[in-house]
C-alpha positions in Angstrom: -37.3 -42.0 -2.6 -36.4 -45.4 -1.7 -33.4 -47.0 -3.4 -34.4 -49.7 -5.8 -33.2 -52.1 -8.3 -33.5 -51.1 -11.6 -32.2 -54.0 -13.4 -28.5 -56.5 -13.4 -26.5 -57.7 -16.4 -23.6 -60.3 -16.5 -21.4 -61.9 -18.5 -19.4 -65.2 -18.2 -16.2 -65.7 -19.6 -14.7 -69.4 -18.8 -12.5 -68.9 -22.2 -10.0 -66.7 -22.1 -10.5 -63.2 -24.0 -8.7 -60.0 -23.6 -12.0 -58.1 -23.2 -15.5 -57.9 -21.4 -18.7 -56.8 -22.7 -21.1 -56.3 -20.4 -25.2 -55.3 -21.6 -26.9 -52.1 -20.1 -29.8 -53.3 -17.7 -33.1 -52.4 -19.3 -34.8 -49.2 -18.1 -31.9 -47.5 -17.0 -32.6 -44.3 -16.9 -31.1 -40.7 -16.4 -29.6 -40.1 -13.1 -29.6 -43.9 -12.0 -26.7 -45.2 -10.3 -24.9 -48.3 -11.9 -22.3 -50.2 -10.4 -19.6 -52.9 -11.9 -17.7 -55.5 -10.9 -15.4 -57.1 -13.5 -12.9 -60.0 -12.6 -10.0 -61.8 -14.6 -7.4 -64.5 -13.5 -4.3 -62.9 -13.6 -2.8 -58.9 -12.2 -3.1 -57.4 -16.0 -4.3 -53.6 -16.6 -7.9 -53.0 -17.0 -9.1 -50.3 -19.3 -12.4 -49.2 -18.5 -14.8 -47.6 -20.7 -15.0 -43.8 -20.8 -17.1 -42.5 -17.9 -16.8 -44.7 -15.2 -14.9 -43.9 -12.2 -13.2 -46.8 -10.4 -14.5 -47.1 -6.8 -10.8 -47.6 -5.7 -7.7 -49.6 -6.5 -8.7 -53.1 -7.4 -8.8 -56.3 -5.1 -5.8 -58.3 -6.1 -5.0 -61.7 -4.8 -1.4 -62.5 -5.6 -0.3 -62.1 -9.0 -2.9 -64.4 -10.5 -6.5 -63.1 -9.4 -8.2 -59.4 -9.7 -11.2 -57.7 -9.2 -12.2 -53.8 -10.2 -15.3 -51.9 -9.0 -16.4 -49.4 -10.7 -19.3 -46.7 -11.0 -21.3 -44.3 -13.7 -24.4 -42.3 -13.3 -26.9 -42.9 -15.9 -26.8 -40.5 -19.1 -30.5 -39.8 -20.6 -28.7 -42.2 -23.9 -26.7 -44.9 -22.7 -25.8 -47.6 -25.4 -26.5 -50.8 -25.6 -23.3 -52.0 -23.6 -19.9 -51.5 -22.2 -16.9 -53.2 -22.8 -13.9 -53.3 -20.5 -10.0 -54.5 -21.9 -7.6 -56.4 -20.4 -3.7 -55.9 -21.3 -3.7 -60.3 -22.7 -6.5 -63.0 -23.0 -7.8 -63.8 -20.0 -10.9 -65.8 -18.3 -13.1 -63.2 -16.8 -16.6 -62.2 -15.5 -18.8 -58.8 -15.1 -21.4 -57.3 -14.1 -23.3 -54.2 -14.3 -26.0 -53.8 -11.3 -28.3 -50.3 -12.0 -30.1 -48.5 -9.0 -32.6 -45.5 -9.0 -33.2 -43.8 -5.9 -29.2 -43.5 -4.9 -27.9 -40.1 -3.8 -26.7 -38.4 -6.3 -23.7 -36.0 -4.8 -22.5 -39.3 -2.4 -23.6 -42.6 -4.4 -21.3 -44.9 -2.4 -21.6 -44.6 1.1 -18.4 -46.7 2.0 -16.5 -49.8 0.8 -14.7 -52.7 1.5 -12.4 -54.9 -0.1 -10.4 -58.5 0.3 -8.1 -61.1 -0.3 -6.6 -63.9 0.3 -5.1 -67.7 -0.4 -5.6 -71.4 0.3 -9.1 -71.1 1.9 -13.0 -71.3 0.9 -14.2 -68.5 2.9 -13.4 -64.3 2.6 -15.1 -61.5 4.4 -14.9 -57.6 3.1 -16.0 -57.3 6.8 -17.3 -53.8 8.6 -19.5 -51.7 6.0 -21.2 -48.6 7.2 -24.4 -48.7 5.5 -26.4 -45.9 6.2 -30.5 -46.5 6.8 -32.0 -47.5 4.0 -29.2 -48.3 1.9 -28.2 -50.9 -0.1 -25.0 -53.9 0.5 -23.6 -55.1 -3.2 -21.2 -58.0 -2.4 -18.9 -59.7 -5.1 -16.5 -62.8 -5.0 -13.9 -64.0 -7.2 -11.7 -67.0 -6.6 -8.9 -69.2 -8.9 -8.7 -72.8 -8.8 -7.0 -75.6 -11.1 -9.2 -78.3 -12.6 -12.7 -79.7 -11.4 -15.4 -79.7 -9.9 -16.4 -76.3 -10.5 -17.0 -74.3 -7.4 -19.4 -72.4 -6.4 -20.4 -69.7 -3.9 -22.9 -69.1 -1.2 -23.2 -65.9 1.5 -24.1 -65.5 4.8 -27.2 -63.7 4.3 -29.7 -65.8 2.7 -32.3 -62.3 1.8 -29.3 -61.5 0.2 -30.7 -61.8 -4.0 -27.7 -63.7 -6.2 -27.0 -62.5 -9.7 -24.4 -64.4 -10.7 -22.8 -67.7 -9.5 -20.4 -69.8 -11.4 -17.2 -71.4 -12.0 -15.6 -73.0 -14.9 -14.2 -76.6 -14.9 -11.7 -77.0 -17.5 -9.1 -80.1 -16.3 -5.7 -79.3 -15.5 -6.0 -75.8 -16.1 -7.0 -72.8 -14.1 -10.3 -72.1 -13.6 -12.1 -68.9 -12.4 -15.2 -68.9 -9.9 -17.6 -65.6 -9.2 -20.7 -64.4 -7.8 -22.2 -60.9 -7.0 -25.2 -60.2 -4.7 -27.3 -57.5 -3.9 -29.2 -57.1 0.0 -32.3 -54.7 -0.6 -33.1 -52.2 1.8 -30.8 -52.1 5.6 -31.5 -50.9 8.5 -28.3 -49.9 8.5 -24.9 -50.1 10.3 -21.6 -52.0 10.3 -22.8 -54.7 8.2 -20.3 -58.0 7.1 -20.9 -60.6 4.6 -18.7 -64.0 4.6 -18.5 -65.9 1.7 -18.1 -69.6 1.3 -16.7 -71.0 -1.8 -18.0 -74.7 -2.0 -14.2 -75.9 -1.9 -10.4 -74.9 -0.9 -9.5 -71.9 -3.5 -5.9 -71.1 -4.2 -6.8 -67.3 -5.0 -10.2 -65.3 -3.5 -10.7 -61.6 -3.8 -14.2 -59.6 -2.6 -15.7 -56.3 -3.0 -18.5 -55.0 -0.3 -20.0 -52.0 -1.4 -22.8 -49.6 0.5 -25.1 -47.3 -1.4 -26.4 -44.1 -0.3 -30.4 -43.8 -0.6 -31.3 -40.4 -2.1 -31.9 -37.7 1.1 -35.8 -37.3 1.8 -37.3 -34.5 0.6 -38.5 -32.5 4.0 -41.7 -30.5 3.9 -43.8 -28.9 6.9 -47.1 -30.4 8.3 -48.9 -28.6 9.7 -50.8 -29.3 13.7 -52.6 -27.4 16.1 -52.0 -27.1 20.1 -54.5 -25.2 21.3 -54.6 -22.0 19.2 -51.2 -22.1 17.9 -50.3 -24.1 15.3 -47.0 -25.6 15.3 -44.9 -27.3 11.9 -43.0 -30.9 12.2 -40.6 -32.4 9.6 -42.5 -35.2 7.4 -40.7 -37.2 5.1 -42.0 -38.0 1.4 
């Protein structure tokens, strides 16, 4: 079975809060993969909601910027949402991007993760997606006052789920975005992202899913009188 998308949720937070709720995608079902991304200005503990498993340490730029990645196989009952705490009020995103088709003993084939300073483009570079799997990509960057800044990648099949940045003046602002590829032919794979201006703070997540083995069975064909099996994958 194919991986596919079963459905993305986000939420926006360009007012400081010392939490994140974050919806269930529709038609999540029981045994679907979903992945998160949450982001906050500022190094602060995360508590994550019971039963999800963070896919490492997080991506910290400095002592002002921080991303977590995170990951939970669909129950038959999820609720409605999930909501993540920070240790103080801070501006914030998240997402919550739900798969079906994903391996279920190996979900996440490998990861990657960055940061940096003073620049407008980051690259969790060298991936190894497997064939047929999946490339989620997320950006977070911190920058004081306006225009609000925005993202873009280097893959344009890539589908965007979330792209925004706040523009409060004389104040810190918080930029994100998160993307998805569809299916890969698989391989070291790299995304660069471009913020649309100079950010003081950027941190990125790359992160390959594992389609679900094939199921083998035997075909049947004759040579001759004998008759010989091959694989076939369904």
């Amino acid at each position: 079975m194919p991986i596919a998308r079963v459905g993305v949720e986000t939420a926006w937070g360009p007012t400081a809060d010392n939490e994140v709720t974050v919806d269930v995608p529709a038609g999540v079902g029981a045994g679907d993969l979903m992945v998160a991304f949450v982001g906050l200005i500022g190094v602060v503990d995360v508590i994550a909601p019971a039963g999800w498993t963070p896919i490492d340490t997080p991506a910290d730029a400095g002592s002002n910027l921080r991303i977590g990645a995170y990951v939970r196989t669909a129950s038959g009952s999820e609720p409605a949402n999930y909501t993540w705490e920070f240790g103080s009020s801070r501006k914030y995103f998240g997402c919550i991007l739900a798969y079906s088709g994903v391996d279920s003993v190996s979900p996440i084939a490998a990861h990657a993760k960055a940061a940096d300073t003073n620049t407008d483009t980051i690259s969790p570079s060298g991936v190894l997606v497997p064939g047929g799997g999946w490339l989620l990509t997320a950006a977070a960057g911190r920058y004081m006052g306006t225009p609000a800044i925005t993202w873009s990648t280097s893959d344009g099949n890539d589908t965007e789920h979330l792209n925004l940045g706040s523009d409060a003046e004389a104040a810190q602002n918080i930029t994100a975005a998160v993307w998805d590829s569809g299916e890969l032919a698989g391989g070291s794979t790299t995304r660069t992202l471009t913020a649309s201006g100079t950010l003081g703070l950027l941190a990125a997540w790359a992160v390959a899913l594992a389609p679900d083995e094939a199921t083998t069975t035997w075909v049947p064909w004759t040579v001759g009188a004998a008759q010989i099996g091959v694989e076939a994958d369904s």
